[in-house]
TORMI-36956 format. One record per residue (C-alpha): residue in one letter; x, y, z. Coordinates in steps of 0.5 Angstrom, whole numbers, plus 500, padded with zeros to 3 digits. Layout:
<pts>
aXYZ...
</pts>
This chain:
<pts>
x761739713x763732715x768728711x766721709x771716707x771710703x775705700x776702694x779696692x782696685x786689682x789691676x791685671x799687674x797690681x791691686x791697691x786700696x785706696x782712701x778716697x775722702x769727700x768733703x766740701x765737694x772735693x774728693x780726695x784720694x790717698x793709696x792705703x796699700x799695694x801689693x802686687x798680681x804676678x799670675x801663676x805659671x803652671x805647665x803652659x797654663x796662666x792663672x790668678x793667685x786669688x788668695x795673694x790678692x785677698x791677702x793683700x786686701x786684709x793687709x791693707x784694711x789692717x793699715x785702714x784700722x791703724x788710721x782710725x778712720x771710720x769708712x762708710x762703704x767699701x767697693x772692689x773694681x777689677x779688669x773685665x772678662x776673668x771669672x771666679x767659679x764658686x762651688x755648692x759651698x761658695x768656695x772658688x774653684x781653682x785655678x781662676x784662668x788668666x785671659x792669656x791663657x791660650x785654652x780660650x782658643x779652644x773656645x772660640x772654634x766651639x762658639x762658632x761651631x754653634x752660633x755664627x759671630x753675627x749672631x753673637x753680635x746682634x745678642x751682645x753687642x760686645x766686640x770679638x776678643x778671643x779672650x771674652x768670657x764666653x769663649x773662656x768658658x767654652x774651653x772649661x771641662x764638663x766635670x767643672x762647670x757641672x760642680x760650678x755653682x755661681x759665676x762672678x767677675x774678679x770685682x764682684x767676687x771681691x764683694x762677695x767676699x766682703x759682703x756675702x752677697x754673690x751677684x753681678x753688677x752690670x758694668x762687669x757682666x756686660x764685659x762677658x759677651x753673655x749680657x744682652x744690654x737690649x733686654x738688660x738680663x743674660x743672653x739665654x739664646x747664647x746660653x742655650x747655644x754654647x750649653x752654659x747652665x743657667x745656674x752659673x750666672x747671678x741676679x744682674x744689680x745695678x751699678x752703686x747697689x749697695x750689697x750690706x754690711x761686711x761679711x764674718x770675715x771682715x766684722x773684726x775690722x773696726x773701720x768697717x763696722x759702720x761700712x757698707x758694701x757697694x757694688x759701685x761699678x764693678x768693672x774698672x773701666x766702668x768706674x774710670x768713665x764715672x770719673x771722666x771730667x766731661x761737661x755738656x756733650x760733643x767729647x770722647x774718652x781714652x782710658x789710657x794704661x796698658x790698655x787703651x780704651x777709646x769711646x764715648x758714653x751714649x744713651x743706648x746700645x749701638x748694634x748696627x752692622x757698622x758697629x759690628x764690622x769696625x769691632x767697637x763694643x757696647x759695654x753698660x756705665x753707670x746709670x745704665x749709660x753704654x760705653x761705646x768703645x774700642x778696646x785698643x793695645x796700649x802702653x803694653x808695648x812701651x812695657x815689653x820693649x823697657x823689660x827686654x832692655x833690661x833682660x838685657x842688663x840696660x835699665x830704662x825709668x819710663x821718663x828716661x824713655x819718653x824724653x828719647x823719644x823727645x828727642x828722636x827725630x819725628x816719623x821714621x818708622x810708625x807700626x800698627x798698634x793692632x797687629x797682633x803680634x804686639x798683644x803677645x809678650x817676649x822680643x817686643x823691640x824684635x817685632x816692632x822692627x820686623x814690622x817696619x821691614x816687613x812693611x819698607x821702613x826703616x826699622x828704629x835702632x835706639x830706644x828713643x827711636x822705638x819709643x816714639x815709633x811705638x807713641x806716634x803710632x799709637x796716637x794714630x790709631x787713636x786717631x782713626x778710632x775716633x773718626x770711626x766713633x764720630x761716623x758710628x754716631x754721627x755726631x762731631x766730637x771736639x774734644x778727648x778726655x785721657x785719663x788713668x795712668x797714661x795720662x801722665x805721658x805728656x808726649x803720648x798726649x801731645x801727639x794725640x792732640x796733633x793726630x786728632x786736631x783737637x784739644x785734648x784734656x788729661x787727668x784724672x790719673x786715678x779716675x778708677x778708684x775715683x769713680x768707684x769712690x763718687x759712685x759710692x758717694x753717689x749710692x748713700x746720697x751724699x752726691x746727687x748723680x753722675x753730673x754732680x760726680x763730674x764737677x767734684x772731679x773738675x774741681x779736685x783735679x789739676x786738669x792740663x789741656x793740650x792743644x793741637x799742632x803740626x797739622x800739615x806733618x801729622x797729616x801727611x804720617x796719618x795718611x802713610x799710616x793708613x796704608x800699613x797692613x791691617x792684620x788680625x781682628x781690627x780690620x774693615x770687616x770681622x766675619x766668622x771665617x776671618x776670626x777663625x782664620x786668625x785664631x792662631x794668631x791670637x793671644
</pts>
């Protein structure tokens, strides 16, 4: 059979790639084209994108694509979610392009709720209370720049606007912004009136593997792209990455694991229950208009931090290096709450985590193998009650757990997740991003015939490896200690208005 080539453009929040994925035969195949790295602009306080790096970075791979002589039938930029570009009357971004981190959206979420209750903002979008959404960014914007703002886009699709021309949103990445109401599948115009968003800003909202046309003016001299058409695949990288979970059947959840952990299952309609609200899940929109039902959870950040302040302090640590300490460290000294929000915010994440432990009576880790597994065991925990709050959100009993992305190579990570849950536990894809963006644009031109038939090429191209629970009676007895921790911040038994706005100075 012929081979069809495409290229997916993934930007992560620490670096962007373009990636060649080839399907033929019902296999797919991934190779990475090019890297460059997202180091945010740091500017009196503030943090933004540098956009112009980035799309820099998208030619310079596209020349290594020309090189190649492959001919590329669809091309698909995917990004993290919330983070907007402005676009100008001329269709020129505005800058700066804010950086989630950025500490104005407190600013917004004060203006929110001096409007609109959280309830209300719930029952509209379904969407979890982070102070970093889309909405409480733009509720911290000045007047002078949303009145020159013409069109609003997510980083993904603003990445195929410029490729295409085409400014529109693809719903994966506008259900992230808390201003899409996933119940009548269009923008919230109620939230919008609320806050004073003009209506202008947001764009026609396309389905997820639209394909948008041929490449724009500035991307005609590529030869690899002449016959190539731009598709919005799923725009957000989530979105994209749960396309590509090698699930069969039903009875299974997710764990997009890398910085971030996102923990939830794809479900057929959007679960806008009070419960849902109170436990802080979120119903963001997949392919084929399926709702992922999830918790946006801290991840492997905190692994992160703690290996840059070793080597601010002239001890250099390879992640490997670290997990196999935390092998060797003896199990559940210490364990931390993951939530808390003092390890969502950068800078002395070893001097955090061992405040926690004596704020809370523990002893507090001293080597890096002993943080390293406080920081993992406690992490499996909270996946852990995560997905008992799935399972008691949908009533429904899970059996198994897909990891997939970056953290899926952390098989110690994996290993006590398996034991924390008491299930099996099924790693890999590593690159279930840039896969899924590349079925879902398969899937767009009728070479694959849906998200089932996407699935089974994943299985059958990826060395899948299953882990097995054990240790019960010990993680049993962890589990039941970690639950006893204090809760602090937004993930709680109960998120109401006055608890946010208490938090708010808490809060990245």
């Amino acid at each position: 059979m012929q081979t069809t080539h495409y290229l997916a453009c993934d930007l992560g929040a620490e670096s962007g790639r373009l990636m060649l994925g080839s399907l033929m035969d019902g296999l797919v195949t991934l190779r990475e084209i090019h890297r460059f790295s997202n180091t945010p602009l740091s500017c009196g306080g503030s943090l933004s994108w540098d956009v112009p790096w980035l799309v820099d970075g998208l030619h310079a791979g596209l020349s290594k694509v020309d090189d190649t002589g492959v001919p590329i039938s669809g091309i698909s930029a995917d990004s993290w979610g919330v983070d907007y570009l402005l676009l100008n009357e001329g269709g020129q971004v505005m800058t700066p392009v804010f950086h989630y981190r950025d500490p104005r959206s407190q600013s917004g979420v004060e203006r929110v709720f001096s409007k609109v209750p959280w309830e209300t903002v719930f029952a509209e979008t379904g969407i979890q209370f982070m102070g970093l959404n889309t909405l409480f960014q733009l509720s911290s914007e000045s007047l002078e720049r949303l009145e020159t703002a013409q069109v609003l886009l997510g980083i993904g699709d603003g990445f195929n606007y410029f490729l295409s021309g085409r400014a529109v949103s693809e719903v994966s990445m506008a259900s992230t912004t808390q201003l899409y109401n996933p119940v009548s599948r269009a923008w919230s115009a109620r939230l919008l009136e609320a806050v004073s968003l003009p209506r202008r800003l947001f764009p026609e909202i396309v389905s997820s593997g639209t394909q948008l046309g041929p490449v724009a003016a500035p991307y005609k001299h590529y030869k690899c792209l002449s016959a190539a058409q731009v598709i919005a695949s799923c725009s957000h990288d989530t979105g994209a990455a749960v396309a590509a979970v090698p699930a069969e059947g039903d009875g299974w959840a997710y764990l997009s694991s890398g910085t971030w952990s996102l923990m939830g299952v794809e479900w057929p309609v959007p679960v806008m229950t009070a419960a849902c609200r109170e436990l802080n899940f979120t119903n963001e929109i997949g392919f084929a208009n399926t709702v992922r039902l999830l918790k946006n959870l801290v991840g492997l950040w905190i692994v992160q931090e703690c290996r840059r302040c070793w080597q601010l302090a002239g001890d250099e640590w390879s992640y490997a290096d670290l997990t196999s300490a935390a092998a060797a460290a003896r199990p559940f000294r210490s364990s931390i709450n993951p939530s808390d929000p003092r390890f969502l915010l950068p800078g002395d994440m070893t001097g955090k985590i061992a405040d926690f432990c004596r704020e809370t009576d523990q002893l507090s880790p001293g080597t890096p193998g002993e943080v390293i597994r406080c920081v993992l065991e406690s992490l499996a925990m909270l996946y852990a009650r995560t997905f008992r709050q799935l399972e008691q959100l949908t009533g429904r009993s899970l059996r198994t757990l897909h990891i997939v992305g970056g953290g899926s190579k952390n098989e110690l990570l994996t290993q006590f997740t398996a034991n924390a849950l008491q299930i099996p536990v099924i790693a890999g894809p590593e690159e279930a991003t840039a896969a899924g963006n590349v079925l879902i644009q398969a899937i767009a031109q009728s070479k694959l015939s849906g998200l089932d038939h996407a699935r089974e090429v994943v299985r059958r191209s990826t060395r899948l490896k299953r882990f097995e629970p054990a240790e019960s009676t010990a993680w049993a007895s962890a589990l039941k200690a970690f639950e006893a921790l204090p809760e602090h911040g937004i993930v709680r038994s109960s998120v109401t208005t006055a608890h946010i706005r208490s938090q708010m100075q808490t809060q990245d």
